[in-house]
C-alpha positions in Angstrom: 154.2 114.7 123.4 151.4 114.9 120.6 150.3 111.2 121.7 150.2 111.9 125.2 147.8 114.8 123.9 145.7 112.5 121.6 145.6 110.1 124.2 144.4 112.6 127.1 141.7 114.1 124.5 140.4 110.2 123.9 140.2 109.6 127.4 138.3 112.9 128.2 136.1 112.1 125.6 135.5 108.4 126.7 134.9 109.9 130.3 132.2 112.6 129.1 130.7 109.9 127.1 130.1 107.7 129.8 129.1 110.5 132.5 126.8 111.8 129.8 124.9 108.1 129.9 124.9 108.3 133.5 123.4 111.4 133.7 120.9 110.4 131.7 119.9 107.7 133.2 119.3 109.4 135.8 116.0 109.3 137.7 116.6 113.1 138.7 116.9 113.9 135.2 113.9 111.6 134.0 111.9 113.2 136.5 112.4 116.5 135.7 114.1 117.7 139.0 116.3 120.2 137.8 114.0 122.1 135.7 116.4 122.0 132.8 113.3 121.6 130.1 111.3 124.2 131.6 114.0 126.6 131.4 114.9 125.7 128.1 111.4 126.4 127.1 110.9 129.6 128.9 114.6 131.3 128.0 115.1 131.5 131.9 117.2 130.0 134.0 116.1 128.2 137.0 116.7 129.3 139.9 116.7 126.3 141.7 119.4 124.7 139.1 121.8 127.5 139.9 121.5 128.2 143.3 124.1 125.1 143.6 125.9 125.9 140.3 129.8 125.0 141.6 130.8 127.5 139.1 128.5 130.0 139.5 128.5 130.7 135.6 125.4 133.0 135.8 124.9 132.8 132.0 122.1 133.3 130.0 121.1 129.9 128.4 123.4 127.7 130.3 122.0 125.8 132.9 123.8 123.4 135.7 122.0 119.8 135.6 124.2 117.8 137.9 127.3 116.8 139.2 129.2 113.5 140.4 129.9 112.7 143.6 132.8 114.3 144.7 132.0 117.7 142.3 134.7 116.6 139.5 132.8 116.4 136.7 129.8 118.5 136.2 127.1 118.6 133.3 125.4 121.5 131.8 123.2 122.5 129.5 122.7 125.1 126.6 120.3 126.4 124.5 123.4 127.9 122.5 125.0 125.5 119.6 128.8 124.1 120.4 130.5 127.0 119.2 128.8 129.4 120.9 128.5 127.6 124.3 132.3 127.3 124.3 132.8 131.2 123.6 130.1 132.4 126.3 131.4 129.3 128.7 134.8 130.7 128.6 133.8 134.2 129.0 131.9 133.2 132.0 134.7 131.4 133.4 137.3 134.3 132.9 135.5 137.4 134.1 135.6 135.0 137.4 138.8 134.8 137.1 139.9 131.4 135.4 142.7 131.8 132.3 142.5 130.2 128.9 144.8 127.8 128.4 143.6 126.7 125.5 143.2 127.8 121.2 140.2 128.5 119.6 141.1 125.4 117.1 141.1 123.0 120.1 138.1 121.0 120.3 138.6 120.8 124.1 138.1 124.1 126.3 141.3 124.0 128.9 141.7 126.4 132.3 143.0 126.8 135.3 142.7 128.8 138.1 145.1 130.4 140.2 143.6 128.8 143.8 142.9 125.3 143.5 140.3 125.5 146.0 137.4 126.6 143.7 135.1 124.2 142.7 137.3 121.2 143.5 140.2 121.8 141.3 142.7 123.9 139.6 142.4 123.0 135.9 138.9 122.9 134.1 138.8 120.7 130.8 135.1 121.4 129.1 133.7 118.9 126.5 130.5 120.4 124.2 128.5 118.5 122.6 125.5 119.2 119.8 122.0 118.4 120.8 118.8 118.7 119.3 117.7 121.7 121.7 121.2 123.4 121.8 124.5 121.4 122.8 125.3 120.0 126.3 128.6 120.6 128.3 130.4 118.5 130.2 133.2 119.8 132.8 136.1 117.9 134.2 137.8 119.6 137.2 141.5 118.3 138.2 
């Protein structure tokens, strides 16, 4: 059981390395689309980066960049550190009604949700990830 677990956790992390690659090479991103600089610089969140916000997390500092394809793996942003982006993330997610499925000594955030239809899945794994300006989260919805 504990190396299925390791082996789920290296293949999440392989999968948010590689999305996180993408993401920046994208040419949304490089152009500065989504307004995720700006609003890291101002302490506001753009509106036009949450308007389409799958989770609607409505929190200060964390901003939606961008999403695959079919909406199963989303990228954010936060001007927060690691720690603290995993404690506002998950408070985000609860108050809308997700549960924690996961311990505070887990490096990966788990959820789920009791209707599967939000946001393209049931369970939400979240990644975080320090950066120079904060950390950067990436979401896996199954």
């Amino acid at each position: 059981m504990r190396a299925a677990k390791v082996s789920l956790l290296a293949a999440l992390l392989l999968l948010a390395v590689l999305a996180i690659a993408e993401c920046a090479e994208s040419p949304a991103l490089q152009n500065g689309t989504f307004g995720v600089i700006e609003a890291l610089d101002r302490g506001t969140l753009d509106s036009s980066a949450t308007e389409d916000d799958p989770l609607h997390i409505a929190q200060e500092g964390i901003v939606f960049v961008e999403a695959n394809e079919g909406g199963s793996i989303l990228w954010y942003t936060s001007s927060w550190n690691a720690s603290q982006s995993r404690v506002l993330l998950e408070r985000a997610l609860v108050l809308s009604g997700w549960q924690t499925r996961s311990t505070e000594q887990e490096e990966l955030l788990v959820l789920s949700y009791a209707h599967s239809a939000v946001a393209g899945g049931g369970s939400l794994y979240a990644s975080f990830y320090e950066t120079a300006e904060g950390s950067s989260i990436l979401i896996e919805l199954l």
